[in-house]
C-alpha positions in Angstrom: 123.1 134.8 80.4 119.8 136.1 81.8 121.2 134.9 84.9 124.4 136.7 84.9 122.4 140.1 83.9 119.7 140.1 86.8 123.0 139.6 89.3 124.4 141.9 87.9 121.9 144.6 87.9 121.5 143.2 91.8 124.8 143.6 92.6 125.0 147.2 91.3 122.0 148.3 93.0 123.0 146.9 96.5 126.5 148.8 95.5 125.1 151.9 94.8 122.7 152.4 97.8 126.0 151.4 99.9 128.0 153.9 98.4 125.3 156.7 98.8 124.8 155.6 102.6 128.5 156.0 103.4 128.8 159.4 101.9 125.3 160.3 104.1 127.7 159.1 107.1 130.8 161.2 105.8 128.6 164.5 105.1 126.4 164.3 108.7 130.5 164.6 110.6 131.8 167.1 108.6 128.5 168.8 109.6 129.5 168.1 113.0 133.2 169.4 112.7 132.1 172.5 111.9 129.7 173.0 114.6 132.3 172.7 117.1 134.7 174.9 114.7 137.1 172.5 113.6 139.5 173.0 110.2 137.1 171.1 107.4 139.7 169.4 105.7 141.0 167.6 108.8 137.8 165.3 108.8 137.7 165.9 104.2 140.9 163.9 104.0 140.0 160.6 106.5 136.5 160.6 104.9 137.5 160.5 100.9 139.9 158.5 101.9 137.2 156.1 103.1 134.9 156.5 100.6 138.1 155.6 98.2 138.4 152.5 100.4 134.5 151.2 100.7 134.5 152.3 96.4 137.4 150.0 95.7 136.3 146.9 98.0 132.9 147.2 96.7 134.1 147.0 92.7 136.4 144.2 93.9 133.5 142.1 95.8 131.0 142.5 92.6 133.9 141.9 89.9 134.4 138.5 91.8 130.5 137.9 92.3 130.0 138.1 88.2 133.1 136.0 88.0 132.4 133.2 89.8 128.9 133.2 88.4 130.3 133.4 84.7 132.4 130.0 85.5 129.4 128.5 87.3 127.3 129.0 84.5 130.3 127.5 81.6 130.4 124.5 83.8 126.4 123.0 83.7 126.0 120.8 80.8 123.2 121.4 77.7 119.9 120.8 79.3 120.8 120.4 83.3 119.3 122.5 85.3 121.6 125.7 87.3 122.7 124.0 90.8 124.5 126.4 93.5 126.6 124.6 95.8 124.5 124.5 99.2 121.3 125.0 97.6 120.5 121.3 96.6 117.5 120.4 98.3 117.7 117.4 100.5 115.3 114.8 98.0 117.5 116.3 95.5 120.3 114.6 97.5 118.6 111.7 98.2 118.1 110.5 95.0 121.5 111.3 94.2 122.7 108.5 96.9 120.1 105.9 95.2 121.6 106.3 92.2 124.9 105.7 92.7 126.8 103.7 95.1 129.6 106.3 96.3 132.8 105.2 97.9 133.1 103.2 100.7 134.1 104.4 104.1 137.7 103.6 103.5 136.9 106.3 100.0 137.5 102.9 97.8 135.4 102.3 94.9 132.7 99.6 95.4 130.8 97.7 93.1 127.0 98.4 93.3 125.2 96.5 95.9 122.8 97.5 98.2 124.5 100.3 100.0 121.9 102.5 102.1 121.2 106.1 100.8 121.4 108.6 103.8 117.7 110.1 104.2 117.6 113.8 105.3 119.3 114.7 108.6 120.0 111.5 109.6 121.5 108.3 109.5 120.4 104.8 109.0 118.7 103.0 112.0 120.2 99.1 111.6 123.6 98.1 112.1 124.9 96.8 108.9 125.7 99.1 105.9 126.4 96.4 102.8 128.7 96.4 100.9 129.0 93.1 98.3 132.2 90.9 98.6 134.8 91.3 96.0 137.1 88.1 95.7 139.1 87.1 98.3 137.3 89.8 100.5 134.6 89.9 102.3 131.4 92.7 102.5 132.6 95.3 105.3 130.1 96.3 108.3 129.8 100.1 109.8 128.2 100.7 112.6 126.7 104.1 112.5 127.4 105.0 116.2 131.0 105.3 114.9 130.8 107.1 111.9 133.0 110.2 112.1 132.3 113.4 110.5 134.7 112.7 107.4 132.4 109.2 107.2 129.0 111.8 106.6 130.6 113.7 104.1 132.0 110.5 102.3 128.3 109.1 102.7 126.6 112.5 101.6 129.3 112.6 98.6 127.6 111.6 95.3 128.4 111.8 91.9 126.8 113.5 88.8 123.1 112.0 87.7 123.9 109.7 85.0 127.6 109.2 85.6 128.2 105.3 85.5 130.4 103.2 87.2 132.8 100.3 86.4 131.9 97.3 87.5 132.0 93.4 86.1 128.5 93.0 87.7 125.8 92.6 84.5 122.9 93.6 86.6 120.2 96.1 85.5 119.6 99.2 87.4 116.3 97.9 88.0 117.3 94.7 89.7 120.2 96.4 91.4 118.0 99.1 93.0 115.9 96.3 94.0 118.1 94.3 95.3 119.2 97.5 97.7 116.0 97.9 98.5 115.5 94.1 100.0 118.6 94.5 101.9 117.7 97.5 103.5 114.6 96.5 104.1 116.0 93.1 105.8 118.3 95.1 107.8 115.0 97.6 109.0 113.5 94.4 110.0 116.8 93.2 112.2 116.8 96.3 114.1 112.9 96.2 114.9 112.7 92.8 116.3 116.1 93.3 118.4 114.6 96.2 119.5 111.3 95.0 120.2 113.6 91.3 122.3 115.3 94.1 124.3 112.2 96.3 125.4 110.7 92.5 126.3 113.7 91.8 128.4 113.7 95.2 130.0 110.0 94.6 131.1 109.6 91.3 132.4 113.2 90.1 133.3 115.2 90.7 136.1 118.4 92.1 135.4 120.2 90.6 138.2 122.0 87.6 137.0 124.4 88.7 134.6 126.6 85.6 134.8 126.5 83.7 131.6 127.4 79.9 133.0 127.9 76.7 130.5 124.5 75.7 130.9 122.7 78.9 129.1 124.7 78.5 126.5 124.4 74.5 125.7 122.3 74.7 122.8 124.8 76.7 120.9 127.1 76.2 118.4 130.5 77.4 117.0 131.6 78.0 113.3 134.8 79.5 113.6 135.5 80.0 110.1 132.7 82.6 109.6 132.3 84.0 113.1 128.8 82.6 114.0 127.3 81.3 116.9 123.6 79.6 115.8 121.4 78.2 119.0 119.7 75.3 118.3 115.4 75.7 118.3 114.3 72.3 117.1 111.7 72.1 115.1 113.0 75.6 113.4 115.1 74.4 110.3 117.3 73.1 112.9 119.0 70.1 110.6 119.5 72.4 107.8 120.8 74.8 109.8 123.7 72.2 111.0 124.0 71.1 107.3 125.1 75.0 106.5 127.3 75.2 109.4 129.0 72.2 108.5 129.6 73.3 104.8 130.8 76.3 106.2 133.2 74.7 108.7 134.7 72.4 105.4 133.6 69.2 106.9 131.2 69.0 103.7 131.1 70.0 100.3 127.3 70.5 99.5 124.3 70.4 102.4 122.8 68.1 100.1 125.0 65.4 100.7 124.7 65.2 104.8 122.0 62.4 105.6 120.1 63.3 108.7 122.3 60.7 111.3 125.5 62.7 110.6 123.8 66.0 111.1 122.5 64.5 114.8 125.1 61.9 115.6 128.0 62.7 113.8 129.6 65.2 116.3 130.8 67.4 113.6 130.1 70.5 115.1 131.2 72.2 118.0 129.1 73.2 121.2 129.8 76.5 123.2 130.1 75.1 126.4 133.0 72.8 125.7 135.0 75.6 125.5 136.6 76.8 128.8 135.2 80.4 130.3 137.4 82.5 128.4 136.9 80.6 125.1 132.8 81.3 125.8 133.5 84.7 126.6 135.5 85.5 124.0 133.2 84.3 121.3 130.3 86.0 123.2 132.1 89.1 122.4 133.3 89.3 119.1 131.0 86.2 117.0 128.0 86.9 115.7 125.0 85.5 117.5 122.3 83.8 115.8 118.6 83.1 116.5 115.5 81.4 114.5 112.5 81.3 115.6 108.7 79.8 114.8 105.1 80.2 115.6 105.1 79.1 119.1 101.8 76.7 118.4 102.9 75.8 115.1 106.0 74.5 116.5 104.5 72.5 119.3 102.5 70.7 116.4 105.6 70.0 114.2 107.1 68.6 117.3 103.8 66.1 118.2 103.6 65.1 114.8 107.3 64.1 114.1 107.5 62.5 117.5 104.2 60.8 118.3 102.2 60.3 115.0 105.9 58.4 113.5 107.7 55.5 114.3 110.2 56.8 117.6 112.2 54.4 119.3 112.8 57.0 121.8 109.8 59.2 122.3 107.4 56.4 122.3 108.5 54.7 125.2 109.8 57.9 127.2 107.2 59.9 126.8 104.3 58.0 125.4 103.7 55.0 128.4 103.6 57.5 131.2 101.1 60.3 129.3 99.4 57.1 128.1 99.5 55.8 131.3 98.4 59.2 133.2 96.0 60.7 131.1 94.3 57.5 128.6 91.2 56.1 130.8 91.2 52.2 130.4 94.3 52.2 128.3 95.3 49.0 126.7 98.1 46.6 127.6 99.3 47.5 124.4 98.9 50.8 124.3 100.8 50.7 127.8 103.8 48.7 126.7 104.8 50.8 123.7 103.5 54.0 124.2 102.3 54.1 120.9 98.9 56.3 119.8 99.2 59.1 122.3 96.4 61.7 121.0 97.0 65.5 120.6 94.7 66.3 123.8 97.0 63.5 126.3 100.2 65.6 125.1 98.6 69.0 125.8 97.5 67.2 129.3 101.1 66.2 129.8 102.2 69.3 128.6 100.0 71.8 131.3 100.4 69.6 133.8 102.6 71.4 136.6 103.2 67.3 138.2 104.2 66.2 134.9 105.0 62.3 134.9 108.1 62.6 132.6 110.1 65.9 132.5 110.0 68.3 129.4 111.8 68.0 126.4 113.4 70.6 124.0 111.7 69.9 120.8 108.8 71.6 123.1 110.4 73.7 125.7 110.4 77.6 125.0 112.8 79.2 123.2 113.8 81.6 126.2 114.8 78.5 128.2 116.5 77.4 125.5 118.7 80.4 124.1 118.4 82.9 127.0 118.1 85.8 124.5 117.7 88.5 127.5 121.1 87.1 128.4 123.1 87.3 125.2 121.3 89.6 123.7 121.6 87.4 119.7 122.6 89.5 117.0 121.0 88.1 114.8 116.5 86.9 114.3 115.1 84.9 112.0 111.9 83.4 111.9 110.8 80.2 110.3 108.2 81.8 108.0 110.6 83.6 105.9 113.7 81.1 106.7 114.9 80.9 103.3 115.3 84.9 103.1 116.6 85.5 106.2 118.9 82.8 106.2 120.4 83.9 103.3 120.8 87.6 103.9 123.0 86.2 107.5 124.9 84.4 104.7 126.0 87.0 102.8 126.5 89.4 105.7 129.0 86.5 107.2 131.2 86.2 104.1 129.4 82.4 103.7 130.8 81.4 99.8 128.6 82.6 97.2 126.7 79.5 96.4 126.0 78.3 99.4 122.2 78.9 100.3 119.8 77.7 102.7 118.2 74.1 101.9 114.6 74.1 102.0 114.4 70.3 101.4 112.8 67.9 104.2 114.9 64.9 105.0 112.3 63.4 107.8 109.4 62.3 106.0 109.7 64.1 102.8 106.9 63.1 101.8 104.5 64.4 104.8 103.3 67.9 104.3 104.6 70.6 106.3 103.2 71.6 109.8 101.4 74.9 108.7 98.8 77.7 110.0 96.2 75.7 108.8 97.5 72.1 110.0 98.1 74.1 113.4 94.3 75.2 113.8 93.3 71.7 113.0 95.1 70.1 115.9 94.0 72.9 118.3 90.7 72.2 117.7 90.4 69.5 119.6 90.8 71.4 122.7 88.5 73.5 124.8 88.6 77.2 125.0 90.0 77.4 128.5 93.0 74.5 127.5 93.7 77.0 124.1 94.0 79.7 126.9 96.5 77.9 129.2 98.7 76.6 126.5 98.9 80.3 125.0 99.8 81.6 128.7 102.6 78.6 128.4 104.3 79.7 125.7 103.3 83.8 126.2 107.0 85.2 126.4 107.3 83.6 123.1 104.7 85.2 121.5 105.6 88.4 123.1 109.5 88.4 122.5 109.2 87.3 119.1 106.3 89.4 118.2 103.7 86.4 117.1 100.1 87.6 117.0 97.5 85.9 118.9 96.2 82.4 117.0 92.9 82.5 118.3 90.4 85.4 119.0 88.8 83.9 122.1 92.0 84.3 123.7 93.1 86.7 126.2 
C-alpha cells in the first residue's frame, strides 16, 4: 500500500502543476483579447470549456493509473517481489529460461531437456536447439537464421519461478540443468570447429572446383534410416563406427555382436558413390554429414603399430618388402621375402619420400584427401579424444534408439594398449629434429583444420 500512496501523491502532483499551467495559457489570451479590444467572453467560453476538458481527461488518466496499480499489486503472491511488465531486467529473464523449459517452437509442451536459454539481445550461436524425443518422435532442430519474430517471443516466454512442469522424466533439477548445460556446451563446441574448418578452407583452398565427383566422396557411407552420412578415417573408431551404423540400418541387433570380418567384409553398408549423381546429390543436401577425427601423429602410430608390429598378410608383403628393401642397409633374405620387422624410422622414410616405392595407403593418408571437408562442408566433427561424448550427442540429435551408444571396446588386439599421447612421443623419438619437422609439415592441414596443437616444441 505504500506503493499505491507515493503514486498517488505523484500522480496528483504532476496533475496539479498541469492544470495550473493550462489556466497560465488561458489567462495570458484573454490578456491578449483585450488588448486588441475584443468581447472577453468570446475567448472565456472556449477556454473553460478547455480547462473542463484537460480537468476531466486528467481525473480519468490518474483514476485508471491507481487502478491498474491496485490490481497489480492484488496479483504478486506473499513474499515475491513487485515486477512491472517491461521492467524485468534481462538476468532476471535469463534465469527465468534456465529454469523452465518453455514451449517448443510449435507452442507444445516439452519435457525438460536441454533446451538453450536465450542470453540478452541475442540468440544462440550453434545450429541445433534440443529438444528430447518423446515416443514415436523424434527431438526437433531450429535453426536460428529462421526464427521468426513470434519464435523470440515463444523463446523469451517463461513461466513463474517455481511453477513445475509435468513430465514422466524422474530427473533432479540438478542433473537436468546439467545435462542442459553439456548439450549446450556440445553444440558451442560444433559451431567453433565448423567455424574454425571453414575459415581453413577459405585461406588455403581454391575455391574453384565446386564439382563433387564419385571419387571425393568414396569413403562415405549411407544410413538411410537416420539420415547420416559418416566418412570413413581409419584408425578413428572406424569399426565401431560401422558397428553403430549397421545397428542403426537393422542389419544387427546389438554392436556387440558384429565380429570385426563382417564389419570389413561383409558389405553391409552402403557407399555414396554407388549411388547415381542425383542420388549423391540428393543426400549431400538434405543428410547429415559426419566427420571424426584424431591427433594427426597419434593416428599415424596406431596405423604402424596395427599394421607392421602384428601379423598382416597384406601389409607385410605390400608395403613391408619394398620399404625393407629401399630403406634397411644389408637387409636379410628373410627380412626381404616377408617384409616382416620394418622399424618405425623405415616407415617414416617411406612415408616422406616424394619417390615412394609403393604408393600410400589410407590408414595413413590425410584426412583432407580422404573426406574433402572444404568440399562438403560435414555437418558434423568429432574427434577421437572425446569419441564416446561426441558420438553419442550425434546419436541423440539423429533420433538413433535410446540404448544404443557408442562401443568403446577394442576388437583388434584387445589386449594391446591403446595408441596414446605418451605411446605417440615414444615412437617419435626415434627420429631427428629435422624428420619430426617434415612429417608435421606432412600432415600440417590436419593439424590446422582440425585445430591440433603442435606435438613438439622444437617445431616450427
Amino acid at each position: 500500500m505504500h506503493v499505491c500512496k507515493v503514486s498517488a501523491e505523484w500522480g496528483r502532483s504532476l496533475w496539479q502543476a498541469w492544470l495550473e499551467m493550462v489556466w497560465a495559457e488561458c489567462k495570458l489570451a484573454e490578456a491578449r483579447c483585450r488588448r486588441r479590444r475584443l468581447r472577453p467572453m468570446v475567448m472565456k467560453l472556449p477556454c473553460s470549456l478547455w480547462f473542463l476538458l484537460l480537468f476531466g481527461a486528467g481525473g480519468m488518466v490518474l483514476f485508471t493509473h491507481l487502478q491498474d496499480l491496485s490490481e497489480t499489486f492484488q496479483q504478486q503472491a506473499p513474499g515475491v517481489k513487485l515486477r512491472f511488465a517491461g521492467q524485468s531486467r534481462r538476468k532476471d529473464l535469463c534465469a527465468t529460461e534456465a529454469a523452465d523449459s518453455g514451449p517448443s517452437l510449435e507452442g507444445k509442451s516439452a519435457a525438460q531437456g536441454p533446451s538453450s536459454p536465450i542470453p540478452p539481445m541475442q540468440f544462440p550461436a550453434f545450429e541445433w536447439t534440443w529438444q528430447p524425443a518423446t515416443s514415436g518422435s523424434r527431438g526437433q532442430e531450429v535453426n536460428p537464421a529462421r526464427v521468426t519474430k513470434s519464435h523470440r517471443k515463444l523463446l523469451l516466454k517463461s513461466n513463474p519461478v517455481g511453477q513445475t512442469h509435468n513430465s514422466s522424466s524422474s530427473t533432479s533439477p540438478s542433473s537436468s540443468s546439467s545435462l542442459r548445460d553439456g548439450w549446450r556446451r556440445l553444440a558451442r563446441v560444433q559451431q567453433d570447429r565448423k567455424q574454425l574448418m571453414k575459415e581453413v578452407c577459405a585461406k588455403y583452398k581454391s575455391q574453384s572446383t565446386r564439382t563433387v565427383t564419385p571419387q571425393h566422396v568414396s569413403r562415405i557411407f549411407v544410413e538411410d534410416r537416420h539420415k547420416l552420412l559418416y566418412c570413413e578415417v581409419p584408425k578413428v573408431g572406424c569399426s565401431n563406427w560401422k558397428r553403430v551404423l549397421m545397428v542403426l540400418g537393422g542389419s544387427a541387433a546389438s554392436t556387440q555382436e558384429i565380429p570385426h570380418e563382417a564389419v570389413h567384409y561383409g558389405n553391409h553398408l552402403k557407399r555414396l558413390d554407388s549411388f547415381d549423381r542425383r542420388g549423391i546429390a540428393r543426400r549431400l543436401d538434405t543428410y547429415t554429414k559426419v566427420l571424426f577425427v584424431r591427433e594427426p601423429f597419434e593416428r599415424l602410430v596406431s596405423a604402424f603399430r596395427d599394421k607392421f608390429e602384428s601379423p598382416n598378410t597384406y601389409y607385410h608383403p605390400v608395403f613391408g618388402r619394398p620399404i625393407i628393401s629401399r630403406y634397411r642397409a644389408n637387409a636379410s633374405q628373410a627380412a626381404l621375402r616377408t617384409g616382416t620387422g620394418v622399424t618405425f624410422k623405415e616407415f617414416m622414410q617411406y612415408l616422406l619420400d616424394v619417390h615412394r616405392p609403393v604408393g600410400m595407403d589410407i590408414h595413413w593418408e590425410h584426412v583432407n584427401q580422404l573426406c574433402s571437408p572444404c568440399l562438403l562442408r560435414y555437418d558434423f566433427i568429432g574427434r577421437f579424444e572425446t569419441m564416446e561424448e561426441d558420438a553419442n550427442f550425434l546419436l541423440r540429435r539423429a533420433g538413433a534408439p535410446s540404448n544404443l551408444t557408442f562401443p568403446v571396446f577394442k576388437d583388434r588386439n584387445p589386449h594391446a594398449e591403446r595408441t596414446s599421447a605418451r605411446i605417440t612421443q615414444r615412437y617419435f623419438a626415434q627420429l631427428n629434429a629435422s624428420e619430426r619437422q617434415r612429417a608435421y609439415d606432412f600432415y600440417y592441414m590436419d593439424y590446422l583444420m582440425f585445430n591440433y596443437s603442435k606435438p613438439f616444441k622444437d617445431l616450427y
